[in-house]
N, C-alpha and C positions, 0 to 999 in steps of 0.2 A: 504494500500500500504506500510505497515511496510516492513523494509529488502528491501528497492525500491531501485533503481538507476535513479526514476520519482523525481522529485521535485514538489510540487501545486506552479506556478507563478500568480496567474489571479480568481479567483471567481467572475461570476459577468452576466450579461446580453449577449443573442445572440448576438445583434448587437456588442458591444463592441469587445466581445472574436472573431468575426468574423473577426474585423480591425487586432485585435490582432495576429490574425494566419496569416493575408494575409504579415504584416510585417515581421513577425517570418520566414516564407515561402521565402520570397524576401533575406534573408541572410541565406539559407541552411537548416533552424531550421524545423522540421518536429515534432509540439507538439501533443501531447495524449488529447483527449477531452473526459471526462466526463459530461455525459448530465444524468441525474436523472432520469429526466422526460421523454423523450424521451425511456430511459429502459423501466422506469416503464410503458407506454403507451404500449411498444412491449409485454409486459409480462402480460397486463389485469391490472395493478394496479397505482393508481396516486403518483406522488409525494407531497413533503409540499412545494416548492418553484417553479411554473414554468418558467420557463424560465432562470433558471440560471445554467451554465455551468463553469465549471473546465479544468483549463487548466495545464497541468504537461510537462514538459522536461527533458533530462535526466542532469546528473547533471555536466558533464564535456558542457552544454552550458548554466548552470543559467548563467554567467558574460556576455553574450552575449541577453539575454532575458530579465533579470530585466531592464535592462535601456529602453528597447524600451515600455513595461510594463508600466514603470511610467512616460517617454513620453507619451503616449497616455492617461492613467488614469489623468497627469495634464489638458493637452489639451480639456479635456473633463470637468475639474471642471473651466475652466479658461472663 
């Protein structure tokens, strides 16, 4: 995604990146998901990580996305 106007905010488990979008969602935020695995499954071939997913926005809403990001990512360690 060289030359992007996507940022990666997020690497990490379905269920997480799931919370993740539904917040992002609830303030206007319409993020790009990369899923590996799920390609690779479409295409006949596996991935090395299942179930982890990437999550990218574009770059005039990272100020608006990181904080809910490390919201949820403490929440989760806490």
């Amino acid at each position: 995604m060289s030359e992007s106007e996507y940022i990666k905010i997020y690497t990490g488990s379905f269920i997480i990146t799931n919370l993740i979008i539904t917040r992002l969602e609830e303030i206007g935020i319409s993020p790009v998901i990369k899923d590996e695995t799920e390609s690779g499954r479409l295409a006949g071939f596996g991935a090395s990580i299942p179930g982890s997913q990437e999550l990218y926005v574009r770059e005039d809403q990272l100020d608006r996305s990181v904080p809910i990001v490390e919201e949820i990512r403490s929440s989760m360690s806490a």
